[in-house]
N, C-alpha and C positions, 0 to 999 in steps of 0.2 A: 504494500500500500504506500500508497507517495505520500509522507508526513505531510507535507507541507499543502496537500489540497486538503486532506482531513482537518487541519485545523484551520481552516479556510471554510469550508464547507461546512461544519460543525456549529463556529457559531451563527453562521446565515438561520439555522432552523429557529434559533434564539430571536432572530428581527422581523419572521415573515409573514406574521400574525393577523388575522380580520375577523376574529369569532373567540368565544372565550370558555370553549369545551375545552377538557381535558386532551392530551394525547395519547393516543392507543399504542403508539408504536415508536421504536429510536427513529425508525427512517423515515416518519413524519415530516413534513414541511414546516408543521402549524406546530408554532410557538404562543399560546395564548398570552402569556404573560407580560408578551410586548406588547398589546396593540396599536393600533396607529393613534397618533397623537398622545402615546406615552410620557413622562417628564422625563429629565435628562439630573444626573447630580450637577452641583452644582461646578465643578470642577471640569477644566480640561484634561485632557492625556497627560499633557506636559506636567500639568499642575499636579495630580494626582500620580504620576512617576517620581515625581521630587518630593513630594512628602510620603510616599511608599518606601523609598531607597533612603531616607533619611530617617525613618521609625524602624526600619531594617538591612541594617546594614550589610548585613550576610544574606540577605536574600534578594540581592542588586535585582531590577529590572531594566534592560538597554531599552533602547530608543526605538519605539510602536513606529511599523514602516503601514505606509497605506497599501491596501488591498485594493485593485477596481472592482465595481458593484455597477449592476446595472437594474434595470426591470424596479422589481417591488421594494425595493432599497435604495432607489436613485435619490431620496433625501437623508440618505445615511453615507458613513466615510467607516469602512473599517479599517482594522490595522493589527500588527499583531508582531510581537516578539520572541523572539526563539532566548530559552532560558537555557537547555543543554539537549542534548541527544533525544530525549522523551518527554520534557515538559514545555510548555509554551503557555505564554499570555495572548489573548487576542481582544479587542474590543470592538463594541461596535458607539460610532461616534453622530451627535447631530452636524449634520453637512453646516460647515461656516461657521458655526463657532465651535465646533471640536468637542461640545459638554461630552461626557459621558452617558450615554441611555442603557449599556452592557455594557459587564464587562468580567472575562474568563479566566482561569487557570486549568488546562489540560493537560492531564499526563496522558502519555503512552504508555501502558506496563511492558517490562521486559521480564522476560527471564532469564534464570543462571542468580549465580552470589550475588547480585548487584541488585537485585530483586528491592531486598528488602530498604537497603539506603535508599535508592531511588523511590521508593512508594516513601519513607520517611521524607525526605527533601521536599516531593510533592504536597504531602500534608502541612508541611511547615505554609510551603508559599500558600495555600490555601487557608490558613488560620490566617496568616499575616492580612491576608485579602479580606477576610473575614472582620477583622481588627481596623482596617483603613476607612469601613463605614460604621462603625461601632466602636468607637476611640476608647471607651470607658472601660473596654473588655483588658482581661488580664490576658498575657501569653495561655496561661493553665485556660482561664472560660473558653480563648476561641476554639482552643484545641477541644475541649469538651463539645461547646457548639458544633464545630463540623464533625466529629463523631457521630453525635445525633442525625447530622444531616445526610450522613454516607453512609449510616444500616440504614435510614428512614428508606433513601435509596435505589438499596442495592438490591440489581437486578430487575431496578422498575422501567428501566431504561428511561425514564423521567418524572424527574418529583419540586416540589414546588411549596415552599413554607415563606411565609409574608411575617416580619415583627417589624411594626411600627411602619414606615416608609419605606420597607428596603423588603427586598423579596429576594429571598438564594433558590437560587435550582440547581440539581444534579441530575445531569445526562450522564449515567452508567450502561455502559457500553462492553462490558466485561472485559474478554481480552483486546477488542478495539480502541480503548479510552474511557477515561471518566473525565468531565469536567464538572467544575463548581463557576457558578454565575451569579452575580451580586446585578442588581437590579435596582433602579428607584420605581416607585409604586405612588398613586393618587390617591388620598387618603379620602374613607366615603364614607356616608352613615351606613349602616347596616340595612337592609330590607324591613328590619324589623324597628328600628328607631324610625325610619320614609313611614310606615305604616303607622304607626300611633302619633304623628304630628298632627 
């Protein structure tokens, strides 16, 4: 498989959204949790890379290159950074001012001895990720948090948990990939607070 279109291709499923069902499947198109007219964090690439690699200094992230995008994404810019041999950042970005609307951490699993560092390394940048929209979190909570979030999971080949503004998803993919995706979210009354007003 050509690393480099899977995680190219992986997070497009994360942008191409127009209905707000569940997804049945990994090789789905429909990413509900983007829909169009999504918000963006408040931060650039740029901005959120420099305060990412300055809260983490052992878990540097280089410089997000753009990806071309066409079709149902032609108001989006994404971009994506190679971390080492199996993991990768990628984001997807609002066209013109660069905010953030996604944004991923991908591993590849290998096997052999290298197995189990590498699945640790992966974990780390993914807490860290975790930590960059939830400043309050201790190194021990995030790591705890994406725990929850990676049996929550696994093997769903897509799952989707919302606290407060931010929404993480895990695309498990088994021996394909797992990624973790941090998200901003529109905050809403419930159905049930709409209904008793």
């Amino acid at each position: 498989m050509n690393v480099w279109i899977y995680i190219f291709v992986l997070p497009a499923l994360f942008i191409t959204s127009s209905r707000a069902a569940p997804v049945s499947s990994p090789e789905s198109p429909i990413a509900p949790y983007l829909l169009p007219g999504a918000p963006t964090f408040e931060l650039t690439i740029t901005q959120f890379r420099e305060k990412f690699n300055k809260a983490n200094p052992l878990l540097a992230l280089k410089e997000f290159r753009a990806i071309s995008s066409s079709g149902a994404t032609a108001n989006l810019t994404r971009a994506a950074t190679k971390i080492n041999e199996n993991l990768y950042a990628s984001t997807a970005l609002e066209r013109g001012t660069l905010k953030i609307k996604s944004i991923q951490i991908t591993w590849l699993p290998i096997q052999g001895p290298g197995q189990k560092a590498a699945q640790e390394k992966a974990k780390s940048y993914m807490a860290a990720l975790i930590r960059a929209f939830t400043p309050g979190l201790t190194v021990a909570q995030s790591q705890l948090n994406l725990g929850k979030l990676l049996s929550a999971g696994k093997k769903q080949g897509y799952y989707a948990r919302s606290e407060g503004a931010v929404r993480y998803v895990v695309a498990d993919n088994g021996e394909n990939g797992l990624t973790l995706a941090v998200e901003p979210i529109k905050l809403a009354l419930s159905e049930t607070l709409k209904d008793n007003q």
